[in-house]
C-alpha positions in Angstrom: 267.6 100.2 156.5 268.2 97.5 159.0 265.9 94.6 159.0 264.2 92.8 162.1 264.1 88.5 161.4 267.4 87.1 161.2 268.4 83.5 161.2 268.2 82.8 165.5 266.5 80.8 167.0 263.3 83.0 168.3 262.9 84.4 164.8 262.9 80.5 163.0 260.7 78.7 165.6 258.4 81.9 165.6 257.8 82.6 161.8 258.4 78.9 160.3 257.2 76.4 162.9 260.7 74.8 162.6 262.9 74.4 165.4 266.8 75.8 165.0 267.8 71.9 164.5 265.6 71.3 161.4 266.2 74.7 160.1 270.3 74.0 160.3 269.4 70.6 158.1 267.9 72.7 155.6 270.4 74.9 155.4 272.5 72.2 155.0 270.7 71.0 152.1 270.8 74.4 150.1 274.1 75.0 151.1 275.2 71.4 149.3 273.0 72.0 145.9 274.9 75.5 145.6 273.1 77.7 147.3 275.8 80.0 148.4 276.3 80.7 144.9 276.4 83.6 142.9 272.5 84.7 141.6 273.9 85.9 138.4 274.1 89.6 139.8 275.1 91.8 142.6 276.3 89.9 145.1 273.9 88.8 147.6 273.1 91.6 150.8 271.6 89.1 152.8 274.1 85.8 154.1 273.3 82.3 153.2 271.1 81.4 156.7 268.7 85.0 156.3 268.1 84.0 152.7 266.9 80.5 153.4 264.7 81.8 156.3 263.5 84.7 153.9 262.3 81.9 151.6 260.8 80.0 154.5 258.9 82.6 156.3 257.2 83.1 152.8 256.1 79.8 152.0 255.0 79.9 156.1 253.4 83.4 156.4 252.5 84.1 152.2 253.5 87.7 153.0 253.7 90.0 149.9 257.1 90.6 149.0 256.7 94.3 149.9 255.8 93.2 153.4 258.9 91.0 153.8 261.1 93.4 152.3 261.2 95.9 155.3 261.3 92.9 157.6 264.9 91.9 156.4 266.3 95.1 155.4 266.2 94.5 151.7 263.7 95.6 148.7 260.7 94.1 146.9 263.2 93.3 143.7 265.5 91.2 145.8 263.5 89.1 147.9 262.1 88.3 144.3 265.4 87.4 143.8 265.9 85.2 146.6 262.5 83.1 146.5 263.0 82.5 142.8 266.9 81.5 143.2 266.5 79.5 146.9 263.0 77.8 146.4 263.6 75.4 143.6 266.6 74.5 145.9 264.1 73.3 148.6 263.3 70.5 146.3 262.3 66.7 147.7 265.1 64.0 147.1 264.1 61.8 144.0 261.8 58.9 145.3 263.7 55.5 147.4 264.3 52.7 144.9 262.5 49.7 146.1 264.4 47.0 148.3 264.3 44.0 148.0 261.9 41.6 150.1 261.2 44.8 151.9 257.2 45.5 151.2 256.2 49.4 151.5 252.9 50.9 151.1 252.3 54.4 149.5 249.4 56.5 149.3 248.4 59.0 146.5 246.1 62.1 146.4 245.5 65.3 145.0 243.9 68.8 146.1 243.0 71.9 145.3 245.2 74.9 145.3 244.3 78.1 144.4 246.4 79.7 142.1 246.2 83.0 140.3 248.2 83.0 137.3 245.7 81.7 134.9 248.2 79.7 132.8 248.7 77.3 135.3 245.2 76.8 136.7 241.3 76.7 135.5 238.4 77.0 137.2 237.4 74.0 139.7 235.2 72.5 141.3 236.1 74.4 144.5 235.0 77.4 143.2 238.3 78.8 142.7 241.0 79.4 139.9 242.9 75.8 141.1 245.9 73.6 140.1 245.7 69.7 140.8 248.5 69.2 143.4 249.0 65.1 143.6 251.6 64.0 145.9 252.3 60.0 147.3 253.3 59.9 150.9 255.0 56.6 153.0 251.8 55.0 154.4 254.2 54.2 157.7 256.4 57.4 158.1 254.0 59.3 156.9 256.5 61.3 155.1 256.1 63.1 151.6 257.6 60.9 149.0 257.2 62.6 145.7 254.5 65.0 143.6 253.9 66.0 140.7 254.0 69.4 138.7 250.6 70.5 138.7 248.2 71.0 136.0 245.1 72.9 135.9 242.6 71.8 138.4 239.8 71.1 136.3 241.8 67.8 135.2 240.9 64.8 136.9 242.9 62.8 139.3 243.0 59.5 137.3 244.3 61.4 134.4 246.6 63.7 136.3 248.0 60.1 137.4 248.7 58.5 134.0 250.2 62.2 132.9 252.6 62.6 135.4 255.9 61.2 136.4 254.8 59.3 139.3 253.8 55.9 137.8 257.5 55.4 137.1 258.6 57.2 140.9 256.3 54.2 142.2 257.1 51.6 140.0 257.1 48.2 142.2 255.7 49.9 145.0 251.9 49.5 146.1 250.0 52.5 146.1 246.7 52.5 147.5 244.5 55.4 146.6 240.9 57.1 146.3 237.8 56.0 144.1 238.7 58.5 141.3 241.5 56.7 140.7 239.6 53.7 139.5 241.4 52.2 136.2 244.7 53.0 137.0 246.1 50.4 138.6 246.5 51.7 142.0 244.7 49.7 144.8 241.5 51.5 145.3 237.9 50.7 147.0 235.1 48.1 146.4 232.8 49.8 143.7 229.3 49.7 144.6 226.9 49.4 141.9 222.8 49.9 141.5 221.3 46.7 142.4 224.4 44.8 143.9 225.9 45.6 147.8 228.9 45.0 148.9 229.6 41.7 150.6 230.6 41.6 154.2 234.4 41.5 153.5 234.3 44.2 151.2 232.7 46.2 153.2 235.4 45.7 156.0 238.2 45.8 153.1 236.7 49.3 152.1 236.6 50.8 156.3 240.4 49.3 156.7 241.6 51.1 153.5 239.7 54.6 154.5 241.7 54.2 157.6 244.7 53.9 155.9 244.5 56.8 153.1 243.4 59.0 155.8 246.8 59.9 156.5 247.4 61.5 152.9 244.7 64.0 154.2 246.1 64.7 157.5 248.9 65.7 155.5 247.7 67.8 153.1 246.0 69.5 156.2 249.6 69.8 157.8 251.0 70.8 154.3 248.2 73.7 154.1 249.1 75.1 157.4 252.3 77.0 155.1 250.2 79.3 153.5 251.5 79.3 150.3 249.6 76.2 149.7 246.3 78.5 150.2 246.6 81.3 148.0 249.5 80.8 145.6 250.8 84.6 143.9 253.6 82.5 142.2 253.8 81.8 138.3 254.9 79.7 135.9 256.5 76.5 138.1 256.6 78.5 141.2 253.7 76.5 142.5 255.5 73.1 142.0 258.3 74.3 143.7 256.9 75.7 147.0 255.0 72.4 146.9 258.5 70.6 146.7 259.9 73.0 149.4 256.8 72.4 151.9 257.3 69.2 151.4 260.9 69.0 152.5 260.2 71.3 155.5 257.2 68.9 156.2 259.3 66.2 156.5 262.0 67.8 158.5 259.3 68.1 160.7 258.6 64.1 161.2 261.7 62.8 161.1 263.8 65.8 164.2 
């Protein structure tokens, strides 16, 4: 059985939102962390470019892997095959050391996905069975910088923060973030308490940095819009990595 989507250009810009430029970088990337590979079986029916958009039009679409099957000519056992072998290849590079003189400001924040294996996630406070995604993003580029692998969603934020890798991915860097981070560290907003307002400059202090974190929520919108990130079938650290590989194909999209 022939399939339909192959790697041109109407198939990637219509089923991943990425033009054939950005797509060829990500090939590029999987090709150079060993994609081409053997899988440690058959050799593969699909070549190197079809695979990577098979992996992409999943995290795009969250198709079952019975649905995709047909529309590449393959079975339900090896597209399993190819998400679980190309996705953690989709990774984000490790976090920029800081430069010297050069100032940067990063933003953290952390939502809900809904997950259904029920080892990774809990019940949340968004009514579903969720994993706490946090991920820091450049405050200027806008791009995603790093995340973390996600525990259950009925964890909150501040300790997510202090359990995770990405204290030392932002070491030296200022990270602003959201009132439940209060404690950690991070740069967050004036606290108003019973009996006390804000003065005038906090209050202007606390408008500026809502301004500012904004951005980490128009990217977790953007982020959302590949469907993985709304209904998550994967198990184990499947989640983490089609968070890593959105990412990356988020970021293709910002920088062309």
């Amino acid at each position: 059985m022939g399939g339909v989507l192959r790697a041109e250009p109407v198939w990637v810009e219509t089923f991943t939102g990425l033009r054939m430029d950005r797509f060829a970088r990500l090939l590029k990337v999987v090709r150079e962390r060993g994609g081409n590979g053997p899988g440690g079986g058959r050799p593969w029916c699909l070549p190197l470019a079809d695979r990577v958009l098979l992996v992409a039009v999943y995290f795009r679409t969250n198709l079952t892997m019975r649905q995709l099957g047909p529309l590449f000519g393959i079975s339900p056992a090896t597209v399993c095959r190819v998400i679980h072998r190309i996705g953690p290849l989709l990774a984000l590079e490790p976090a920029p050391r800081p430069v010297a003189d050069v100032e940067r400001l990063w933003i953290v924040d952390g939502t809900l996905i809904p997950v259904r294996d029920r080892t990774v996630g809990a019940s949340s406070r968004n009514y579903r069975f969720s994993a706490n995604v946090q991920v820091i993003i450049d405050a200027d580029s806008r791009l995603v910088v790093a995340s973390a692998l996600p525990p259950p969603g009925n964890k909150a934020d501040a300790h997510v923060w202090r359990e995770s890798d990405l204290p030392a991915a932002a070491a030296g860097t200022k990270v602003i973030a959201d009132g439940a981070y209060l404690g950690t560290g991070l740069i967050v907003p004036h606290r108003r308490r019973a009996g006390r307002p804000l003065l005038r400059g906090q209050e202007e202090d606390n408008a500026e940095h809502r301004r500012v974190r904004a951005r980490v929520e128009h990217t977790f919108a953007r982020m959302k819009n590949w469907k993985i990130l709304r209904d998550c079938r994967q198990r184990g650290d499947g989640l983490h990595h089609a968070v890593q590989a959105v990412a990356t194909m988020h970021n293709l999209t910002l920088t062309g």
